[in-house]
C-alpha positions in Angstrom: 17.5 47.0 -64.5 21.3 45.6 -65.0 23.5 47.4 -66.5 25.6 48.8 -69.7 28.9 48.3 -71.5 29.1 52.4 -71.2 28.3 51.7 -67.3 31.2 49.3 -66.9 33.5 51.9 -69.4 32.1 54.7 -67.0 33.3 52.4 -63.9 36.8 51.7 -65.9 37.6 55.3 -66.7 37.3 56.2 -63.4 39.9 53.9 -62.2 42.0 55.0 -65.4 41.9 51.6 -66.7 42.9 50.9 -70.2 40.7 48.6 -72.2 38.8 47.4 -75.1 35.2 47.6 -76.0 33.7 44.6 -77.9 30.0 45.5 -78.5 29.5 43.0 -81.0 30.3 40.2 -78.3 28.5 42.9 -75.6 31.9 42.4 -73.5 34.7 44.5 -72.4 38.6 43.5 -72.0 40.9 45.1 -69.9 44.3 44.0 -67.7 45.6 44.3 -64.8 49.4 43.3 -62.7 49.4 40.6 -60.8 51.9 38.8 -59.5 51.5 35.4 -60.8 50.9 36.2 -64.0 51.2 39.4 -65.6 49.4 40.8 -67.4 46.1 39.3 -66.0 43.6 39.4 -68.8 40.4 40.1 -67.3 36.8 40.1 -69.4 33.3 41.2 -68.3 30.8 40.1 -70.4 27.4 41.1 -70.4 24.3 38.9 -71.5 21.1 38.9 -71.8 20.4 42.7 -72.1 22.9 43.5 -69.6 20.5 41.5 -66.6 23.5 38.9 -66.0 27.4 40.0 -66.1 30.0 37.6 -66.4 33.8 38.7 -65.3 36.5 36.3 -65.8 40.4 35.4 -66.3 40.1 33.0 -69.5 43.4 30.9 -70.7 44.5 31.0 -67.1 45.6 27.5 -66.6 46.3 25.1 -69.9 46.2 20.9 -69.4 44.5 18.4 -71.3 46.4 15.3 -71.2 48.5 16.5 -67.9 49.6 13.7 -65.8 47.9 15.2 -62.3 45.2 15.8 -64.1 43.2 14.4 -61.9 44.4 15.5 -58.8 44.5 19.3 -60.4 40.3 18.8 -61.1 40.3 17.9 -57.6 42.1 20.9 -56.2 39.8 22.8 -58.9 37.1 21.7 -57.2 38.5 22.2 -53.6 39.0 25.7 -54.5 35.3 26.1 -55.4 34.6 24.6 -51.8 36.6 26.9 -49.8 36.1 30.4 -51.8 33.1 32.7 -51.8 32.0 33.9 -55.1 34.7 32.7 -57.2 33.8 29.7 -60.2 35.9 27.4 -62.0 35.4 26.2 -65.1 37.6 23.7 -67.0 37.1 23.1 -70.7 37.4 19.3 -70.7 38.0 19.4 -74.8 40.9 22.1 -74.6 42.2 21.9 -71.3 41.4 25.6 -70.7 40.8 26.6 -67.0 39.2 30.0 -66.8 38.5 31.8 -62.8 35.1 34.0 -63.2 32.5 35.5 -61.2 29.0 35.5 -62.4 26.2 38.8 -61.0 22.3 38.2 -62.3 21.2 41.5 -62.3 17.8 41.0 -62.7 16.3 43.5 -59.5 19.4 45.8 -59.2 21.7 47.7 -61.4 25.7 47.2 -61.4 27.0 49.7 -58.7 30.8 50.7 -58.8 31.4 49.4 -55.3 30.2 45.8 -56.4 31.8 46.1 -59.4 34.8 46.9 -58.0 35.0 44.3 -55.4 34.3 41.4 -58.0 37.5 42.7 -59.5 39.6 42.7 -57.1 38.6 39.7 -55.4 38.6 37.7 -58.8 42.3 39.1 -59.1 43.1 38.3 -55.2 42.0 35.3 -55.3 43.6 34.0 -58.6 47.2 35.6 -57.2 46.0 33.1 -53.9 45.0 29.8 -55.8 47.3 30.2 -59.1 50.9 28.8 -56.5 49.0 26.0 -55.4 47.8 24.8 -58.9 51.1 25.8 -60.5 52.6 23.6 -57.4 50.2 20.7 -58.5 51.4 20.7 -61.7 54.7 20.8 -61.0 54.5 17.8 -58.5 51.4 16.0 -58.2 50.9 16.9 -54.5 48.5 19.9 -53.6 50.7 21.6 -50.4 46.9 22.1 -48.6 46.2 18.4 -48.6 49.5 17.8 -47.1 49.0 20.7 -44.2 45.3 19.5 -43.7 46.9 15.7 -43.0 49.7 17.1 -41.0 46.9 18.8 -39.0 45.0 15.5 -38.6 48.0 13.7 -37.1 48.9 16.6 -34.8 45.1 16.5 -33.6 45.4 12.4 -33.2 48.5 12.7 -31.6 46.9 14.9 -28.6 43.7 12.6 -28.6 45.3 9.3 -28.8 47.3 7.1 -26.2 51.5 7.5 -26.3 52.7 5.5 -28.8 49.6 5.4 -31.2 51.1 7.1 -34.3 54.1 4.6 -34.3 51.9 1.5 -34.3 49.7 3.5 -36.8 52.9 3.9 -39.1 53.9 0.5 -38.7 50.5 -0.8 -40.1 50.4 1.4 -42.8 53.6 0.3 -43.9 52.5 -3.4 -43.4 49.6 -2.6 -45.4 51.6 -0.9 -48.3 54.1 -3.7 -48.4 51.2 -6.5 -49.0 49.4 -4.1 -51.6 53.0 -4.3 -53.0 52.7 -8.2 -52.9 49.8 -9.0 -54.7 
């Protein structure tokens, strides 16, 4: 089963995409607009006789020695956690971050629909992600975090006695203070 390059072209043409056929590489290469970053370069590769399929957006984000690095792995990774289908890779020697999604096709062959809602939920869900991790880089805090703690001191404020944020405040700052000291 699987499927074919001339499948994929067939799927592409119909949509009146423009693109280019690599058959050497077994892959295809096409764009689309998007409004983070325009033109989104998208490629569907094919491998092992067409029995796994490969689509992905490569060179979308660059760092290597970034500063947040850290904390832009982290959101990487938090973005795995939270989205169906959607992978992440990060080349740890380049710094390139590339947003794919990967169909074995072992029992069933590529249909049109599928294919077409890999697409466009690998494009959605880059234009969703891409702010966040351009905000990251920008400022070293990831804007979700910050709304998932504001959530947890809303939910403590309800739960907990009058009065408990305050003294909660107060001994964070104490605590900060003597990290400070040492």
């Amino acid at each position: 089963m699987g499927t074919t390059l001339a499948r994929i072209e067939a799927y592409l043409d119909t949509w009146s995409w423009n693109y280019i056929v690599d058959r050497a590489n077994s892959r295809i290469i096409t764009a689309v607009r998007s409004e983070v970053v325009n033109p989104l370069q998208i490629v569907i590769e094919l491998k092992e006789q067409g029995r796994f399929c490969r689509i992905y957006v490569p060179r979308l984000l660059q760092f290597h020695r970034h500063p947040y690095r850290e904390l832009l792995l982290s959101t990487l990774l938090s973005l795995s956690w939270e989205t169906k289908m959607l992978r992440w890779e990060y080349d740890s020697l380049g710094g390139e971050v590339r947003a794919g999604i990967e169909l074995p096709l072992e029992d069933a062959e590529l249909e049109s629909a599928q294919f077409y809602r890999c697409i466009s939920s690998l494009v959605q869900l880059i234009q969703d992600a891409l702010p966040r991790l351009n905000s990251v880089m920008e400022t070293g805090v990831d804007p979700v975090q910050c709304q998932r703690g504001e959530q947890v001191l809303l939910m403590l404020q309800e739960k907990m006695p009058r009065g408990f944020l305050d003294e909660l405040d107060q001994a964070l700052a104490t605590h900060h203070s003597r990290s400070k000291i040492k």
